[in-house]
N, CA, C and O atoms as a Tinker XYZ file with bonds, in Angstrom:
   460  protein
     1  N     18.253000   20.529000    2.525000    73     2
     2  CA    19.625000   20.137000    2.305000    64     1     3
     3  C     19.667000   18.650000    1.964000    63     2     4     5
     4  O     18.954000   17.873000    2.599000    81     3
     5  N     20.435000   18.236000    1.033000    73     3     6
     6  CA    20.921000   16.849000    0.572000    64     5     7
     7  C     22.217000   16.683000    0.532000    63     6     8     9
     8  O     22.710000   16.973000   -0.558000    81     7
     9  N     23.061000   16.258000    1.467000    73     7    10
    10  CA    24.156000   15.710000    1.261000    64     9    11
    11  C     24.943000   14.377000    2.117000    63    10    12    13
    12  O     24.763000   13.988000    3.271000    81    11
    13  N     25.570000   14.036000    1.395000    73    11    14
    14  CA    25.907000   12.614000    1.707000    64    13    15
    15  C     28.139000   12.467000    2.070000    63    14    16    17
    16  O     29.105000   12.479000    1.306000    81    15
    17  N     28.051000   12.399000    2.970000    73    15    18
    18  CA    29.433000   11.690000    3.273000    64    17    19
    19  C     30.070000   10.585000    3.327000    63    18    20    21
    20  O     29.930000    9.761000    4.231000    81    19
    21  N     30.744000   10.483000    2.468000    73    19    22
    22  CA    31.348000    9.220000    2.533000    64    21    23
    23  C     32.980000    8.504000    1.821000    63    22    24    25
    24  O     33.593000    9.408000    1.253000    81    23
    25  N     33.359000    7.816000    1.790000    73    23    26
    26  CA    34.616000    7.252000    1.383000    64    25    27
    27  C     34.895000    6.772000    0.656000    63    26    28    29
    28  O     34.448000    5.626000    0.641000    81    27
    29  N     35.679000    7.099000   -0.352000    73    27    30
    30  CA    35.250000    6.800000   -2.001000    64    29    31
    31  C     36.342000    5.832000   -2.035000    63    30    32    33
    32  O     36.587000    5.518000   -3.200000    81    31
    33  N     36.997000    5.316000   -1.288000    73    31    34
    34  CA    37.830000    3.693000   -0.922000    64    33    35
    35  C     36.941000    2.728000   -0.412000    63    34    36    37
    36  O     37.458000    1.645000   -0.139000    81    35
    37  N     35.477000    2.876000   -0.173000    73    35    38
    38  CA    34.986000    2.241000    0.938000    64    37    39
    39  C     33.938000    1.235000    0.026000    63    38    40    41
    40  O     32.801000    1.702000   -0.024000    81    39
    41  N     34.105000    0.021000   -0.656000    73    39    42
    42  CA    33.368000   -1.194000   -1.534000    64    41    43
    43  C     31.688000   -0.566000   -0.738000    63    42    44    45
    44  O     30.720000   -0.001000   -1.247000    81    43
    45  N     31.925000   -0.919000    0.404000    73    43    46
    46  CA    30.248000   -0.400000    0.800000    64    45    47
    47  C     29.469000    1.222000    0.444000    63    46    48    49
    48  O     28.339000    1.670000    0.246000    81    47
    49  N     30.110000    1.441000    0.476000    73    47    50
    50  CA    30.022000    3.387000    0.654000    64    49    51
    51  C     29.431000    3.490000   -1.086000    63    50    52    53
    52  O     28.379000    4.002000   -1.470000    81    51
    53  N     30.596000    2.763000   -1.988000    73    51    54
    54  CA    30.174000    2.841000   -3.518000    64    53    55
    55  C     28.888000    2.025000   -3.821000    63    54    56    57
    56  O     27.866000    2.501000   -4.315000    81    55
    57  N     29.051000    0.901000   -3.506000    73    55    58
    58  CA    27.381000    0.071000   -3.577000    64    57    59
    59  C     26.529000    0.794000   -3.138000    63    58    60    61
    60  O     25.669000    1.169000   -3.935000    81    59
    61  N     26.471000    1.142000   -2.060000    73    59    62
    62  CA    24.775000    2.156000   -1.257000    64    61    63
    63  C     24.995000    2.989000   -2.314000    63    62    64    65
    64  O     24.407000    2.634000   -3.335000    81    63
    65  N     25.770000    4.159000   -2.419000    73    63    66
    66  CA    25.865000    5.313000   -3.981000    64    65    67
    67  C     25.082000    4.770000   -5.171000    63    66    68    69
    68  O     24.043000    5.236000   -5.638000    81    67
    69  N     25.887000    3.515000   -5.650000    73    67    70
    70  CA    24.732000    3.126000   -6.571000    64    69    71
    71  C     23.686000    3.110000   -6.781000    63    70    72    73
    72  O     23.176000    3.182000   -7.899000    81    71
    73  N     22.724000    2.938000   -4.969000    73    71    74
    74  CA    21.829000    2.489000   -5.331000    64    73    75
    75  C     20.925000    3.668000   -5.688000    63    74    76    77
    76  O     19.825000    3.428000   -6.186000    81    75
    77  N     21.277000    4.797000   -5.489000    73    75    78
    78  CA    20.826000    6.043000   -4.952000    64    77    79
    79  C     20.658000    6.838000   -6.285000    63    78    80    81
    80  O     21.273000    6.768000   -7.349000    81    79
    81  N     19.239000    7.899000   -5.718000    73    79    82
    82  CA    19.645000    8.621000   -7.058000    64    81    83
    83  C     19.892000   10.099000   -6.462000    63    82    84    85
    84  O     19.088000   10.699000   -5.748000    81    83
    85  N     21.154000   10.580000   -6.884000    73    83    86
    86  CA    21.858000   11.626000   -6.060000    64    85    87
    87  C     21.809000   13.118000   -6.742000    63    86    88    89
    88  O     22.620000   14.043000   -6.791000    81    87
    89  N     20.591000   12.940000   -7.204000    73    87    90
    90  CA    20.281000   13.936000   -8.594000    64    89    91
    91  C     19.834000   15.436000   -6.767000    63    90    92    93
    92  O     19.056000   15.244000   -5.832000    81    91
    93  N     20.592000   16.475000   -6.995000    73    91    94
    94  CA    20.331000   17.305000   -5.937000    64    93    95
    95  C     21.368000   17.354000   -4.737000    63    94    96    97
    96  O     21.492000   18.311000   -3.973000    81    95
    97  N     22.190000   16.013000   -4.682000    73    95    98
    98  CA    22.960000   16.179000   -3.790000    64    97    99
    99  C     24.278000   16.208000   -3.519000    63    98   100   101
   100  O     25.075000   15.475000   -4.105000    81    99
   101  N     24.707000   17.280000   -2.368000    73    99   102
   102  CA    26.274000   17.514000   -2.391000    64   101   103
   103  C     26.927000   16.296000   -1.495000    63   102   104   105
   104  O     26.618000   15.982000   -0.346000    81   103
   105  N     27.866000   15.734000   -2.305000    73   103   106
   106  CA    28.431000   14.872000   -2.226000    64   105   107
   107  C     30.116000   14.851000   -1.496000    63   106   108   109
   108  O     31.106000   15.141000   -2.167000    81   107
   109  N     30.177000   14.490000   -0.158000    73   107   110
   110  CA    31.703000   15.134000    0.333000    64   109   111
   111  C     32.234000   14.039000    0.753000    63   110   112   113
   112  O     31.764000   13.258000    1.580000    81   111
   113  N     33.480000   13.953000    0.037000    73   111   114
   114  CA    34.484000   12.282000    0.436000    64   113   115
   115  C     35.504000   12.831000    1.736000    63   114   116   117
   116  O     36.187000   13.844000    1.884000    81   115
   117  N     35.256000   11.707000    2.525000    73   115   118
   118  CA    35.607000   12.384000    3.910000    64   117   119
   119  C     37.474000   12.358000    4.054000    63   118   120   121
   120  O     38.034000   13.207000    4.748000    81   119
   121  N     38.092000   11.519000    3.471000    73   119   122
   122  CA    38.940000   11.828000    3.540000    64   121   123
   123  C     40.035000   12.609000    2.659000    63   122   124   125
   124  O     41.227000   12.778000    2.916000    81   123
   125  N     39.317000   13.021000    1.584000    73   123   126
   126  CA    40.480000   14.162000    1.276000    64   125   127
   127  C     39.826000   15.676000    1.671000    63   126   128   129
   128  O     40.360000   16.777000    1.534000    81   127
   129  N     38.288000   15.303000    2.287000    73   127   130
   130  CA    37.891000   16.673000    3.039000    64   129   131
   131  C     36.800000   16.469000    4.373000    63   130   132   133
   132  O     35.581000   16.572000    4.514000    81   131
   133  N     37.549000   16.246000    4.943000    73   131   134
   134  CA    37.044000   16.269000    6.382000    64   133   135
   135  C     35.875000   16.621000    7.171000    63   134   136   137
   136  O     36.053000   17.761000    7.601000    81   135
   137  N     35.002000   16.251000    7.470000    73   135   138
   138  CA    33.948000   16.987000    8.384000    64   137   139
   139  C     34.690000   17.854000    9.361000    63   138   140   141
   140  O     35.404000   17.263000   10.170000    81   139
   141  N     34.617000   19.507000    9.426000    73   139   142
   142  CA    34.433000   19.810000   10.449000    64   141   143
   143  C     33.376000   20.292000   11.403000    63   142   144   145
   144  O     32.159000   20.237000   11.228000    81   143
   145  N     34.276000   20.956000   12.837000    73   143   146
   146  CA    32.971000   20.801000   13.715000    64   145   147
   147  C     31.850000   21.379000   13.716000    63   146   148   149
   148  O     31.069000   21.116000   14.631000    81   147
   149  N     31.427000   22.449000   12.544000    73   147   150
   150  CA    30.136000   22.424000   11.917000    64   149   151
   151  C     29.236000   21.731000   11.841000    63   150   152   153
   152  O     28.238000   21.882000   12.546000    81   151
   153  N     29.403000   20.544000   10.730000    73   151   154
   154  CA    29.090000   19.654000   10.090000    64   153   155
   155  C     28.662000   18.290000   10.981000    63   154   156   157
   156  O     27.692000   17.544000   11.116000    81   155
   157  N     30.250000   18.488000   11.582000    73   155   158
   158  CA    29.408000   17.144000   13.045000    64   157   159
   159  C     28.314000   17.620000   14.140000    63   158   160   161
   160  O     27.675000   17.023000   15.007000    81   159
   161  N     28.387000   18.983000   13.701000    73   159   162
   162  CA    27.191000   19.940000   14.898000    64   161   163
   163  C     26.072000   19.815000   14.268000    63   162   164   165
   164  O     25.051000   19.886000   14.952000    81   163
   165  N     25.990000   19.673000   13.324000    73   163   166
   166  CA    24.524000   19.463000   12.435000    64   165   167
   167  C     24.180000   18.088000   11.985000    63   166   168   169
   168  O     23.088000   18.028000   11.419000    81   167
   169  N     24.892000   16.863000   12.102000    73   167   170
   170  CA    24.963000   15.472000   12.637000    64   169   171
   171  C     24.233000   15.107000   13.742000    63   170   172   173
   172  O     23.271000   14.368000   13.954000    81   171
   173  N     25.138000   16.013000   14.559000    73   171   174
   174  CA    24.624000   15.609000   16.341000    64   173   175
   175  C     23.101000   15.855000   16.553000    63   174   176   177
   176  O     22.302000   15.103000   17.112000    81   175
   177  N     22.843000   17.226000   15.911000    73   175   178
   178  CA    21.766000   17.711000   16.094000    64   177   179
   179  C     20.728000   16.980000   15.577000    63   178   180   181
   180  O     19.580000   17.142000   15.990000    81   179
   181  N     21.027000   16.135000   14.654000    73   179   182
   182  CA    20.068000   14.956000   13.691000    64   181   183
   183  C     19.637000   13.768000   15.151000    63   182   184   185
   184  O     18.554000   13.352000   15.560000    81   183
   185  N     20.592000   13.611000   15.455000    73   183   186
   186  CA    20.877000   11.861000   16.032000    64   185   187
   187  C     20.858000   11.867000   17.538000    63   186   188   189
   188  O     20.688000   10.883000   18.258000    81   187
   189  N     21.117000   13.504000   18.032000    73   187   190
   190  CA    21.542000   13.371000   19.598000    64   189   191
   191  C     22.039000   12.961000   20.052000    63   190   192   193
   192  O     21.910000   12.834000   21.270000    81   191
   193  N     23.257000   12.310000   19.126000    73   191   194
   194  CA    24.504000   11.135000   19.736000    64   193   195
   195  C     25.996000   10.923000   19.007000    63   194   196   197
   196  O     26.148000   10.023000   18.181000    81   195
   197  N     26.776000   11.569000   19.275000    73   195   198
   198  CA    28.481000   11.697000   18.374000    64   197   199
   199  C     28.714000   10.122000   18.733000    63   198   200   201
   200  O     29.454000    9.577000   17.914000    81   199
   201  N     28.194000    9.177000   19.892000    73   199   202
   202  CA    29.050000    7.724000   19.337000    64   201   203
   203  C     27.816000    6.993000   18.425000    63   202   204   205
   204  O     28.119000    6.037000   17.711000    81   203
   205  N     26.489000    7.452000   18.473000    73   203   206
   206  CA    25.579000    6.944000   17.018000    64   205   207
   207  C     26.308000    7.114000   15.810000    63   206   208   209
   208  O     26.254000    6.340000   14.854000    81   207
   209  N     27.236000    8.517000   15.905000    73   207   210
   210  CA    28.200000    8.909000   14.346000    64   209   211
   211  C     29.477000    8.033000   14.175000    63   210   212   213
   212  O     30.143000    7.750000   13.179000    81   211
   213  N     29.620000    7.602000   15.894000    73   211   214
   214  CA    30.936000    6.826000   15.649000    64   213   215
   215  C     31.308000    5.728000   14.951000    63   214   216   217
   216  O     30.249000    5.209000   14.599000    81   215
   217  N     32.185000    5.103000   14.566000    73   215   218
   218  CA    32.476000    3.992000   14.137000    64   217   219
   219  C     33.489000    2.886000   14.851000    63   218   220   221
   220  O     34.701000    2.675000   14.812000    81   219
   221  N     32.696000    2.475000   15.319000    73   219   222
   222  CA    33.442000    1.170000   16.226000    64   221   223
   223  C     33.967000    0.207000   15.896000    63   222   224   225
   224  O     34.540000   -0.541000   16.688000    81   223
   225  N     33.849000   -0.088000   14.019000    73   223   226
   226  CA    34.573000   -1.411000   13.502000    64   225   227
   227  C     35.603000   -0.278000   12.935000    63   226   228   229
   228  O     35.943000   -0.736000   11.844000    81   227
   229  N     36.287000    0.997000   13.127000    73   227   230
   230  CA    37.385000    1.170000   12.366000    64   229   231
   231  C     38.887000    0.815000   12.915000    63   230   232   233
   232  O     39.088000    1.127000   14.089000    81   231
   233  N     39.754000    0.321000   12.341000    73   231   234
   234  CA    41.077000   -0.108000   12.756000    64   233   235
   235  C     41.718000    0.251000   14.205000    63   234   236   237
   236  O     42.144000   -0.479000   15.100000    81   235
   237  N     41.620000    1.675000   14.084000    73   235   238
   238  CA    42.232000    2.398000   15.027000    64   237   239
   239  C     41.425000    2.191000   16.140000    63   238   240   241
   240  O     42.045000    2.154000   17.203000    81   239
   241  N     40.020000    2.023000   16.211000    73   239   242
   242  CA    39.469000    1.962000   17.439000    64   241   243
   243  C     40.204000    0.924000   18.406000    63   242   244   245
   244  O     40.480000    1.045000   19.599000    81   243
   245  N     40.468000   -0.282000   17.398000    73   243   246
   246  CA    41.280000   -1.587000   18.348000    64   245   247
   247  C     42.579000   -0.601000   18.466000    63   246   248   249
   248  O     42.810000    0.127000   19.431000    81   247
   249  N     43.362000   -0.721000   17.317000    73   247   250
   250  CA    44.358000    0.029000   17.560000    64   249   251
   251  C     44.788000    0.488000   19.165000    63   250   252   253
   252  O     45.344000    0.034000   20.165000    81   251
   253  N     44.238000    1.495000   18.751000    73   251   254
   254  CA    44.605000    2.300000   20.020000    64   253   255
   255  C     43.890000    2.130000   21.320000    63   254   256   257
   256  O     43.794000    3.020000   22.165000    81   255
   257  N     43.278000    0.642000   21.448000    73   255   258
   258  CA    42.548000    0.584000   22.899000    64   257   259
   259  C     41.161000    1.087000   23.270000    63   258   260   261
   260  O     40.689000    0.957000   24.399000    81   259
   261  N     40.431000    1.771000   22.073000    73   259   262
   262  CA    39.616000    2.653000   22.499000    64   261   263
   263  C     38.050000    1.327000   23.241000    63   262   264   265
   264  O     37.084000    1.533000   23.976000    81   263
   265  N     38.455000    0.365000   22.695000    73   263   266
   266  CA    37.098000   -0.606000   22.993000    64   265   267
   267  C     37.103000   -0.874000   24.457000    63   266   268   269
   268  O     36.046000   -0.984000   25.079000    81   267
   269  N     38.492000   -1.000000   25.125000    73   267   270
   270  CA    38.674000   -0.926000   26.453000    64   269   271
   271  C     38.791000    0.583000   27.352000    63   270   272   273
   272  O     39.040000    0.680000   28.554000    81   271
   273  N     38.602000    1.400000   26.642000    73   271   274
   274  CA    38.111000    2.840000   27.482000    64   273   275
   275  C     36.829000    2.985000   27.279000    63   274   276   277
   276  O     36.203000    2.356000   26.425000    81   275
   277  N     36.293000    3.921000   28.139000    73   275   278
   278  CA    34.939000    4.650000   28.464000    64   277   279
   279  C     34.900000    5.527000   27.751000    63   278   280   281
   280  O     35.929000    6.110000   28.092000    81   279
   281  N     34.489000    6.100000   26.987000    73   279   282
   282  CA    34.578000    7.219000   26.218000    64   281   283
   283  C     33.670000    7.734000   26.599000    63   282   284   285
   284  O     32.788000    7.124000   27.204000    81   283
   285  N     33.621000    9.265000   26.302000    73   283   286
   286  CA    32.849000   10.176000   27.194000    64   285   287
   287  C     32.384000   10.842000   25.741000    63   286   288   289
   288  O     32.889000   10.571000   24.652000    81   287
   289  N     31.350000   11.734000   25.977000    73   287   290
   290  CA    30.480000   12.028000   24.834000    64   289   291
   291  C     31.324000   13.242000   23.743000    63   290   292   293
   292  O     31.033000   13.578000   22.595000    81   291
   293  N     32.284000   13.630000   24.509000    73   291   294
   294  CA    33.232000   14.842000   24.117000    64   293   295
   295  C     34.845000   13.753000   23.228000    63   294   296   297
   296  O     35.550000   14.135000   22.294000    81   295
   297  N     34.923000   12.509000   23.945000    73   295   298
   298  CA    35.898000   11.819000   23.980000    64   297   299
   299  C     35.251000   11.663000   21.785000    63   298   300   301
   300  O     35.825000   12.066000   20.774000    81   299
   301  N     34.001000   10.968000   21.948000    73   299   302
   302  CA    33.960000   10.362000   20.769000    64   301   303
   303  C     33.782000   11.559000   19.614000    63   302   304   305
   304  O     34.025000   11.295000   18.436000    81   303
   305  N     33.328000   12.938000   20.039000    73   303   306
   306  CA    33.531000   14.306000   19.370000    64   305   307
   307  C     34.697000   14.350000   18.569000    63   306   308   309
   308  O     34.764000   14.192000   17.350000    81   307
   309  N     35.953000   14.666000   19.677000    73   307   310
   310  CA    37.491000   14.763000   19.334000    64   309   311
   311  C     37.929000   13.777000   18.145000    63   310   312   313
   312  O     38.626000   14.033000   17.163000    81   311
   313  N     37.132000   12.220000   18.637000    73   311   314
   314  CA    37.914000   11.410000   17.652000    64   313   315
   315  C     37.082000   12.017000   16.488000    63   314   316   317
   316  O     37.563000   12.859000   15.729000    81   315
   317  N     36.310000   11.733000   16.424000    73   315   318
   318  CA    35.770000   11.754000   14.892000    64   317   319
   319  C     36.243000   12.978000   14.206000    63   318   320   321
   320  O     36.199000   12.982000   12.976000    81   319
   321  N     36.735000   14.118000   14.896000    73   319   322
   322  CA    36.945000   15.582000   14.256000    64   321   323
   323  C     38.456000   14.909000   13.657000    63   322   324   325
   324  O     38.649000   14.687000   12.462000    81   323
   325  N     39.540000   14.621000   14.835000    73   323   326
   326  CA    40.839000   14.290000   14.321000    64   325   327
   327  C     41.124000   13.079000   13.261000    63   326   328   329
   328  O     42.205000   12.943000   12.688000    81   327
   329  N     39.749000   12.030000   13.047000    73   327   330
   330  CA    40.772000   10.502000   12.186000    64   329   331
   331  C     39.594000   10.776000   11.758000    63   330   332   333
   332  O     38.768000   11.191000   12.571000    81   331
   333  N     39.215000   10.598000   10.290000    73   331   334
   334  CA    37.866000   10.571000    9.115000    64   333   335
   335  C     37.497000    8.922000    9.378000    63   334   336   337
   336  O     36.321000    8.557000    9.372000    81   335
   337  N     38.441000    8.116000    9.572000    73   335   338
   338  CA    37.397000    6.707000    9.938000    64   337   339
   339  C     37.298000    6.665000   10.782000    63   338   340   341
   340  O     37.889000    5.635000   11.106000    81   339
   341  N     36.805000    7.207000   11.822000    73   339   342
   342  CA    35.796000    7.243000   13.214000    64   341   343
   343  C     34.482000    8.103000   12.446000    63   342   344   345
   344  O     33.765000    8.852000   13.110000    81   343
   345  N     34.334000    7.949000   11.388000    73   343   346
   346  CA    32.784000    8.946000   11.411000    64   345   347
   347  C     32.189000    7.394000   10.357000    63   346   348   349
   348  O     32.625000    6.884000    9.325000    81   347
   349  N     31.164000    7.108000   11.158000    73   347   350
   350  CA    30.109000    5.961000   11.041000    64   349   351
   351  C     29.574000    6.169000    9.207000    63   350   352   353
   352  O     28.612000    6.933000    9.129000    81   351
   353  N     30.043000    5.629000    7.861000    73   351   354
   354  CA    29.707000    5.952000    6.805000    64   353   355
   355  C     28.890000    5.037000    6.242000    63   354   356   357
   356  O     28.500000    4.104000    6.943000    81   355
   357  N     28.496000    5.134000    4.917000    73   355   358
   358  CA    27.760000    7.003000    4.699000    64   357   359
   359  C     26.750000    7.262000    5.578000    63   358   360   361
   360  O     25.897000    6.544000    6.099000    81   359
   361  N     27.059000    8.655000    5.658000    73   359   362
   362  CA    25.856000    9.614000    6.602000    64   361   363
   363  C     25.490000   10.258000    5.505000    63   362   364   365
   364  O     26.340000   10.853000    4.842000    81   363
   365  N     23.821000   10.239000    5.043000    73   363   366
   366  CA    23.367000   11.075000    4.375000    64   365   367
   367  C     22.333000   11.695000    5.401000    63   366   368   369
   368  O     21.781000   11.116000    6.337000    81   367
   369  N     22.158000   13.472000    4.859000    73   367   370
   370  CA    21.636000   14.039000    5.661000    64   369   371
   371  C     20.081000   14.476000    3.994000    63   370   372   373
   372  O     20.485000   14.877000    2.902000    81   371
   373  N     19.014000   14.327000    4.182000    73   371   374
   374  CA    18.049000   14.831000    3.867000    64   373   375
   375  C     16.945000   15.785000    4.057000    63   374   376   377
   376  O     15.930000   15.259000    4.514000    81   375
   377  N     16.877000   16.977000    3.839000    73   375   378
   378  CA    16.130000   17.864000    4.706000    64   377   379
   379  C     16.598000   17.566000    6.041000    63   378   380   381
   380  O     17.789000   17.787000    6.262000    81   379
   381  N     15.944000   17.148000    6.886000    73   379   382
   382  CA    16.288000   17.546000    8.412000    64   381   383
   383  C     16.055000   15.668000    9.179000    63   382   384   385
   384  O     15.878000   15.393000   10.366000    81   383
   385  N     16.161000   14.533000    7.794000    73   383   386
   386  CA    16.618000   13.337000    8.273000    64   385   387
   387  C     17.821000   12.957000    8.052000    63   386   388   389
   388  O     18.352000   13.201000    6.968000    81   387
   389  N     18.568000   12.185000    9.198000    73   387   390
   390  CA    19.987000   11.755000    8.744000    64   389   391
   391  C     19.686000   10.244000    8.436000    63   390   392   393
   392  O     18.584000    9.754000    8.685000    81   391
   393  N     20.624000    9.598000    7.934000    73   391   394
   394  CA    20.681000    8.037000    7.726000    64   393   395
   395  C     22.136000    7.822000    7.754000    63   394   396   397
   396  O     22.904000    8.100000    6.833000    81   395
   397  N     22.533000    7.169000    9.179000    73   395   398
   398  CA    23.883000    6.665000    9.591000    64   397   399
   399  C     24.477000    5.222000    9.030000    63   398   400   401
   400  O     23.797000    4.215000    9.227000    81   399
   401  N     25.607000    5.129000    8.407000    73   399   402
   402  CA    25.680000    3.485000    8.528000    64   401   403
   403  C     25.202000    3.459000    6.985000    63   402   404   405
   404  O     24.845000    4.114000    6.006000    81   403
   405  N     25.611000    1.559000    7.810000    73   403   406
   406  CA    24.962000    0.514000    5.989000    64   405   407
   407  C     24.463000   -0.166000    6.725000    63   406   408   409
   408  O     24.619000   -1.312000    6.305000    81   407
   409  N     23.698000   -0.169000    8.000000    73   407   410
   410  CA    22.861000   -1.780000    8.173000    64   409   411
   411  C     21.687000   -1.902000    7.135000    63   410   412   413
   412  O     20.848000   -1.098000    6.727000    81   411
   413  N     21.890000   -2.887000    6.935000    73   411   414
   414  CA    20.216000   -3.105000    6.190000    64   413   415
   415  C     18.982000   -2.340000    6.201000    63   414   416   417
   416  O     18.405000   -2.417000    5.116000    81   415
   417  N     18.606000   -1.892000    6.744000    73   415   418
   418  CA    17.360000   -1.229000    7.556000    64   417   419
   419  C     17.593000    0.589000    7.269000    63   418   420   421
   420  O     16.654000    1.356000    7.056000    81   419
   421  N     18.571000    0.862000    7.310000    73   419   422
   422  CA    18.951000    1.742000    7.467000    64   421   423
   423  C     19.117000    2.287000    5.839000    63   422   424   425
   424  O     18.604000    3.322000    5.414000    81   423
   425  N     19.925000    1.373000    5.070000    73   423   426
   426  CA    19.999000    1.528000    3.035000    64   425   427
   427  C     18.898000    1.458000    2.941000    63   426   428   429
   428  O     18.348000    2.509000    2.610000    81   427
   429  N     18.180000    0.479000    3.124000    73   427   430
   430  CA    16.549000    0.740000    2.372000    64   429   431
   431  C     15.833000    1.884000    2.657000    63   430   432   433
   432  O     15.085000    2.296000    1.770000    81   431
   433  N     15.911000    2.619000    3.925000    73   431   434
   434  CA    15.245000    3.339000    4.201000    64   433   435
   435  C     15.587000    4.939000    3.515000    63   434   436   437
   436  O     14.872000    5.868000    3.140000    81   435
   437  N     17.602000    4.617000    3.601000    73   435   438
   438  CA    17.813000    6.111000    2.316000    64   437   439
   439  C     17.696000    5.719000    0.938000    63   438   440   441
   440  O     17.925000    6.715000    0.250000    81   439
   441  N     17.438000    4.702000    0.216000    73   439   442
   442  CA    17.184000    4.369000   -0.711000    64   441   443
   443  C     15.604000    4.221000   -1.104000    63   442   444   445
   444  O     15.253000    3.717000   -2.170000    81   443
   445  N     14.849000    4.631000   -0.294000    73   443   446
   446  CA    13.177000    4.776000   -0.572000    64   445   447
   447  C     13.484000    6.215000   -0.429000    63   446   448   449
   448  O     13.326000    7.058000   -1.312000    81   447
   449  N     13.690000    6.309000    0.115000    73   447   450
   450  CA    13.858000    7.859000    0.967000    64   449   451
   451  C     14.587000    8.586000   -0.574000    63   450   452   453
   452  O     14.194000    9.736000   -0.767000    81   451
   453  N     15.311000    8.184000   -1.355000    73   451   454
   454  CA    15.767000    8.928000   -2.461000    64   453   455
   455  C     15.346000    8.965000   -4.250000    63   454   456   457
   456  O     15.821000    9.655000   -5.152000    81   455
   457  N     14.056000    7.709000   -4.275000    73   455   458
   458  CA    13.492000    7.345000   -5.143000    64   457   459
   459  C     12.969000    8.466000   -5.579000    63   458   460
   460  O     12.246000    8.464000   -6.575000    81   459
């Protein structure tokens, strides 16, 4: 399997795309189509961790207080199923590796990884 999630509003999300060659892969923009809990079940199963998927710089996290709660492993599930920016982008999934995020370390590695 090759596919990649991500936010086709997102300046970062389009740069990493660039760099990529996406020849093979299904391509799903998260917010006019949503991960469901499938999809985050086969995430989890990559990473062993729904707040590794989370996204902690998105608006709403301040928003709504969430930096000052505990979130529980089910807590960060819910969010990411209900608001598309709580899911940590792009997640590309490759055969049976995921690559979370844009840190540095992380693009180079799906960008060798897609050469």
């Amino acid at each position: 399997m090759k596919k990649i999630y991500h936010l086709k509003t997102c300046d970062t999300c389009k740069r990493i795309l660039n760099q990529l060659n996406l020849d093979g892969f299904e391509i799903q923009e998260i917010k006019s189509n949503p991960v469901n809990a499938e999809q985050l079940q086969e995430m989890y199963v990559l990473t062993n961790s729904y707040e590794e998927l989370f996204n902690k710089r998105a608006r709403l996290y301040k928003e709504q207080g969430l930096k000052d709660k505990n979130l529980s492993v089910e807590d960060y599930k819910n969010y990411i199923l209900k608001e598309y920016t709580f899911l940590k982008r792009p997640v590309a999934i490759i055969d049976n590796e995921i690559f979370v995020g844009n840190s540095k370390k992380t693009v180079e590695a799906l960008v060798s990884k897609t050469q």
